[in-house]
KOLDRENRO-127982 format. One record per residue (C-alpha): residue number from 1; residue in three letters; x, z negated, y negated. Coordinates in Angstrom, 3 decimals. Example, Ala and Ser with C-alpha at 12.3 -4.5 7.8 and 13.67 -1.06 7.14 Angstrom:
// KOLDRENRO-127982
SITE   resi   resn          X          Z          Y
SITE      1    ALA     12.300     -7.800      4.500
SITE      2    SER     13.670     -7.140      1.060
***
This chain:
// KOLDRENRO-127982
SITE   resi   resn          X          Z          Y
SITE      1    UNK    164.769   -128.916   -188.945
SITE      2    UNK    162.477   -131.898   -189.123
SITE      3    UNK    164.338   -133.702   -186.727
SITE      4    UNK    167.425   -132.935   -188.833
SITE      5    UNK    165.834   -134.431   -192.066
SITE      6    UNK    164.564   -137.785   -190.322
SITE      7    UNK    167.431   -138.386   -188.874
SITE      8    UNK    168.923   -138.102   -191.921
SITE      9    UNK    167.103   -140.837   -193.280
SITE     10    UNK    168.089   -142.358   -190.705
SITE     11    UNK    171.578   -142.752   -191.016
SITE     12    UNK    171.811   -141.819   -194.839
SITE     13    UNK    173.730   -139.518   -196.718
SITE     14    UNK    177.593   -140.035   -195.157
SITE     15    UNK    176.112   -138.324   -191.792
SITE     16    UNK    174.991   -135.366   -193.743
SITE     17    UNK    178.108   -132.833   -193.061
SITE     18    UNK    177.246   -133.640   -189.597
SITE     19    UNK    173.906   -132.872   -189.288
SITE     20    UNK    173.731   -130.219   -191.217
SITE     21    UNK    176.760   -128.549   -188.707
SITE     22    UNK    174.649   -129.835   -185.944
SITE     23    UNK    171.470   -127.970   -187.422
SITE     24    UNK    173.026   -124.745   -188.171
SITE     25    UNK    174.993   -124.850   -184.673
SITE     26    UNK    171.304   -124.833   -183.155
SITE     27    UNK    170.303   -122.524   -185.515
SITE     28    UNK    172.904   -120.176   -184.837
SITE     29    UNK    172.381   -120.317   -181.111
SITE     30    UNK    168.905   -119.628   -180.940
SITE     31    UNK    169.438   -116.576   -183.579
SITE     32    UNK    172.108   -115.272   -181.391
SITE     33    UNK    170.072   -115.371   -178.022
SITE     34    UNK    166.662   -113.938   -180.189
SITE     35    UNK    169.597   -110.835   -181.525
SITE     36    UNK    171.075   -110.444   -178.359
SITE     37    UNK    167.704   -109.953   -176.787
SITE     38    UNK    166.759   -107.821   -179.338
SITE     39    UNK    169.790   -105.828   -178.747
SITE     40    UNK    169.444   -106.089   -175.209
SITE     41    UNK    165.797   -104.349   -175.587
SITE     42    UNK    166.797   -102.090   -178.156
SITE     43    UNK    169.608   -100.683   -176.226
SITE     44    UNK    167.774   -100.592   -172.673
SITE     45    UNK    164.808    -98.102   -175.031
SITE     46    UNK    167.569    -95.935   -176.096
SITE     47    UNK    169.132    -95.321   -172.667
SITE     48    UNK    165.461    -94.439   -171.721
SITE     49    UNK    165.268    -92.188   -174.409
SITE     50    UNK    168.894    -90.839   -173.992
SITE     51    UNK    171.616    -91.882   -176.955
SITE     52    UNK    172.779    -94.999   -178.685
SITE     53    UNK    172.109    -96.076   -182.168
SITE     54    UNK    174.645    -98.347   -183.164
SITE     55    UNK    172.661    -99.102   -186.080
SITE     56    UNK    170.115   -101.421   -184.804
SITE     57    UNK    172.881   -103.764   -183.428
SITE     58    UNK    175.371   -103.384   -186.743
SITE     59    UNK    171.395   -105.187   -188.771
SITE     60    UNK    170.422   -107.006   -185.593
SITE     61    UNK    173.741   -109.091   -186.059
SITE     62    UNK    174.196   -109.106   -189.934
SITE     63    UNK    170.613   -110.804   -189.860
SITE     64    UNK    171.724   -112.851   -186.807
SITE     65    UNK    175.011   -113.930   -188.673
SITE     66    UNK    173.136   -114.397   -191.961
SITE     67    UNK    171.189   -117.419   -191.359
SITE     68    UNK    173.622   -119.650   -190.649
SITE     69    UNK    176.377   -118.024   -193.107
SITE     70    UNK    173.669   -118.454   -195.932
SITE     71    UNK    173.085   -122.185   -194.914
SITE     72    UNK    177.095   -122.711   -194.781
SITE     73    UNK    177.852   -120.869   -197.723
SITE     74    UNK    174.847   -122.189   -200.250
SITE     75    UNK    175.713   -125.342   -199.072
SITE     76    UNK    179.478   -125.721   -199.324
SITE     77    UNK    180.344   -123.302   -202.062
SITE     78    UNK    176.469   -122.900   -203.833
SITE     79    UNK    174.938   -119.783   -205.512
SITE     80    UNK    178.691   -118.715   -205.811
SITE     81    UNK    179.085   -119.184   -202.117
SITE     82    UNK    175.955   -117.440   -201.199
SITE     83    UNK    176.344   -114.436   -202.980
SITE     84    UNK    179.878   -113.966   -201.918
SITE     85    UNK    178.670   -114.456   -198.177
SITE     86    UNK    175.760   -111.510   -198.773
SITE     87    UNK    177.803   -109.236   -200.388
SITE     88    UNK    180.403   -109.487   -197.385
SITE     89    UNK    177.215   -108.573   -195.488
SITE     90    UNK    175.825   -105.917   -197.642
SITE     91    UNK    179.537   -104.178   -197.864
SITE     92    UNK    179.796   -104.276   -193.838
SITE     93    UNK    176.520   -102.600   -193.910
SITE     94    UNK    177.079   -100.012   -196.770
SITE     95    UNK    180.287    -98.996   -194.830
SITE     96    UNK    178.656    -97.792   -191.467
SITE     97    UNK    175.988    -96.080   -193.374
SITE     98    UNK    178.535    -93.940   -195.349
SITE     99    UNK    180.510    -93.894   -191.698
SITE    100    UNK    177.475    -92.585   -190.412
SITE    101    UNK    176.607    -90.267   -192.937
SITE    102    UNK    180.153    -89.035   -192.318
SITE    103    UNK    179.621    -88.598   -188.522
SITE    104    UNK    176.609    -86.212   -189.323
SITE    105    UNK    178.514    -83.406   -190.972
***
């Protein structure tokens, strides 16, 4: 991120789009391969332990995809933006809990 900011000083403000879809490329990378192993860990535990919990990969990836999305949406479209962007998150959440809670009857 620091590199980000000085090389925006560098080149000024007209490079800023750029940079900032440079940044949250990077950023976006590095949260995927931390989720995926994550996941990866998660899932290898659970086979130990018998079962699968989708669960842990359904918030693994909503925080994994929220990073960037909040960058991209705060910056493009604002508080408007981000809230929209969360509550697209939040709702995909909500809705395999209640599918869950469903499954256990």
């Amino acid at each position: 991120m620091r590199a980000t900011v000085e090389a925006r000083r560098d080149l000024g403000p007209e490079y800023e789009a750029a940079l900032i879809e440079s940044f949250v490329s990077r950023l976006d990378a590095t949260i995927a391969q931390r989720v995926h192993a994550e996941v990866y860990a998660a899932e290898a535990s659970k086979a130990r332990r018998g079962g699968r919990n989708p669960s842990v990969a359904i918030a693994l990836g909503s925080m994994g995809i929220g990073v960037p999305l909040t960058v991209v949406a705060a910056a493009e479209a604002g508080t408007a933006g981000l809230l929209l962007a969360w509550a697209g998150i939040v709702a995909i959440n909500f809705a395999h809990a209640v599918n869950g809670w469903r499954g256990r009857d």
